[in-house]
C-alpha positions, 0 to 999 in steps of 0.5 A: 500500500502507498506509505501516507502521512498521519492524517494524510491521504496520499495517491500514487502520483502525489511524488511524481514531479508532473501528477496525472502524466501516468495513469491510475484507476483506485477503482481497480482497488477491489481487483488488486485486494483479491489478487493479493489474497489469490497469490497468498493462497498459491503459495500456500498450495503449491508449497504443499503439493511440494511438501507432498513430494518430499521437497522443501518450502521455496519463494516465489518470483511475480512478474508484473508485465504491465505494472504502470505506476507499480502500485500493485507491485509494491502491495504484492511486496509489502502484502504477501510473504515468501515473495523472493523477487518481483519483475515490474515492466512498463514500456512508458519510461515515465511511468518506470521513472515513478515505479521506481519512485515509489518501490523506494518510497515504500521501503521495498529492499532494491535486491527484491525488485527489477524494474524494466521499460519494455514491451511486454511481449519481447520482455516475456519471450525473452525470460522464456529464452533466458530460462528465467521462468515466474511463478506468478504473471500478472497481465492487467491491461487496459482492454483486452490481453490477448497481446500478451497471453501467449508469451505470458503462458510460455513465461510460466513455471509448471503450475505457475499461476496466471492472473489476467484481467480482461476489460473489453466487455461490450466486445464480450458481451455480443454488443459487436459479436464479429469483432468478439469472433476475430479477437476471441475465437469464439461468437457471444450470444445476447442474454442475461448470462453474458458475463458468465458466458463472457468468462467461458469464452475467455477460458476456453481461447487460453486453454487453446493458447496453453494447448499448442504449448503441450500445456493445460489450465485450471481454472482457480477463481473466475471473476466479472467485477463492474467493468471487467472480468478477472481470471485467475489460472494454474498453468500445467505442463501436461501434452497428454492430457492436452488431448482431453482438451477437446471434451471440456470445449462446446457450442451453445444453441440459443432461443432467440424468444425464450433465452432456452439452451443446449449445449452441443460438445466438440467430443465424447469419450466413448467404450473402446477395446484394444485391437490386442484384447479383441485379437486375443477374445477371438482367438479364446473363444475359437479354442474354447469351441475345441474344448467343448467336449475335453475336459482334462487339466492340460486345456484348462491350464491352457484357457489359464495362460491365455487369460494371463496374456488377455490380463497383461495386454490389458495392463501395458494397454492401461498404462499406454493410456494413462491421462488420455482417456479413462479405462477402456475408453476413447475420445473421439467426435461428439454426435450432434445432440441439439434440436431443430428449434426451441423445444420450449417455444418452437422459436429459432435457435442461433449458435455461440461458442465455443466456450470452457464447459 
């Protein structure tokens, strides 16, 4: 929090030499309170999966990619414990020029902080390049983040956590839906949820972003405040179980009288048997014919050795599976499950998505 004298209210321009040069939102007050209480409970898991391993408590590093008068920055310092170091970045030099006024001011340790003037993009690819990975990134722009999205997800540690703020709602929200479809990849629909569906849509286009980096999301707490959403989400490094991805993906068919909807997914997990299992099945139940009419103890340990064989190819077909799909199952594209119009209303339905299911 920006130091203030007893009885005095002091706002994060006030020891800049020319107040109002850089800018500063107190409404967004809310957003970095949250933030904060996020983070702290992100340390404290993933100090415990750690523990859970075997391995020793550790800090973190934050990078502020668009850190402006670094007000946030210096409440992340000053706020949150086991913090080893903070990056602050923002290409204005003014605005860096006030940054560091104001870490100094507050009394955070010079060895604890970096601050940088530079795009923010360059700057993350960068660190990726450098092997210099983060914890935690911070993206709150003015607009959309979509710029930086893909170099923040690459900027991560394996189970780094990823807080975005995202403030174009009236693109989100279906006011301008062709733009929303450019931008996001995905069609809004006019409703009362918008916002809920605002947030799917913004999940589902950084899954996709995570995927091509062989990574997942989890989403942590999702959030659409006033004017804004803001999302906080755990980055996994996890190719796998990247091909799951396509399960938690789907359209959304709306009434355009009554608001009614279905959900249509992009795929399914359906039963499946091993071409080995059904190979080895066929050939069992072709000598099993054979035996009808012999009982003696060599057939039956000769049934024993095959079922022995069936029960391993099994096991080495589970293990090949492991994080694709669930036992004796496949992933593969999803039936069309809609109807032809609104079952309440017979009105038209129109199609949006797709979105995080």
């Amino acid at each position: 929090m920006i130091k203030k004298e007893k009885g005095k209210k002091r706002i994060a321009n006030e020891i800049n030499e020319d107040p109002g040069a850089v800018f500063y939102n107190p409404v967004q007050e809310f957003n970095r309170d949250i933030s904060i209480a996020v983070i702290r409970e992100h340390i404290k898991v993933t100090n415990e999966e750690r523990a859970a391993k075997g391995k020793e408590e550790r800090d973190i590093t934050i990078l502020e990619a668009l850190a402006a008068t670094g007000l946030r920055s210096v409440r992340y310092m000053k706020e949150i414990d086991k913090v080893e170091k903070i990056v602050c970045n923002d290409w204005d030099p003014v605005a860096v020029e006030l940054m560091n006024k104001n870490l100094e001011h507050n009394g955070v340790p010079a060895e604890k902080y970096e601050t940088f003037a530079q795009d923010a993009v360059h700057l993350m690819n960068k660190m990726r390049a450098d092997k210099r990975l983060f914890d935690v990134i911070d993206l709150d722009p003015y607009g959309t983040a979509i710029p930086f999205l893909e170099s923040a997800i690459g900027a991560l540690r394996n189970g780094g956590l990823l807080a975005v703020t995202f403030t174009d709602m009236a693109v989100l929200c279906a006011r301008r839906p062709h733009v929303c479809a450019y931008k996001y990849g995905s069609a809004p629909l006019p409703n009362r949820y918008c916002h809920e569906f605002a947030l799917r849509m913004v999940l589902n286009m950084i899954n996709q972003m995570a995927n091509r980096h062989g990574r997942i999301i989890e989403p942590v707490l999702s959030l659409t405040v006033d004017f804004y959403l803001r999302l906080f989400i755990r980055v996994r490094e996890s190719p796998i179980r990247c091909h799951r991805s396509i399960l938690k993906s789907s359209h959304v068919y709306q009434c355009q009288d009554c608001e009614s909807h279905w959900f249509q997914p992009m795929g399914r997990e359906v039963p499946y048997q091993p071409k080995s299992q059904r190979d080895l099945g066929k050939k069992y139940k072709s000598q099993g014919k054979k035996r009808d009419n012999k009982a003696s103890k060599d057939d039956n340990d000769e049934a024993q050795e095959e079922t022995n064989q069936i029960e391993e190819v099994n096991d080495k077909d589970e293990e090949a599976k492991q994080g694709e799909a669930t036992e004796q199952t496949r992933i593969t594209q999803a039936r069309v499950a809609v109807p032809s119009k609104c079952k309440v209303c017979d009105g038209i339905l129109v199609i949006g998505g797709p979105i995080w299911n």
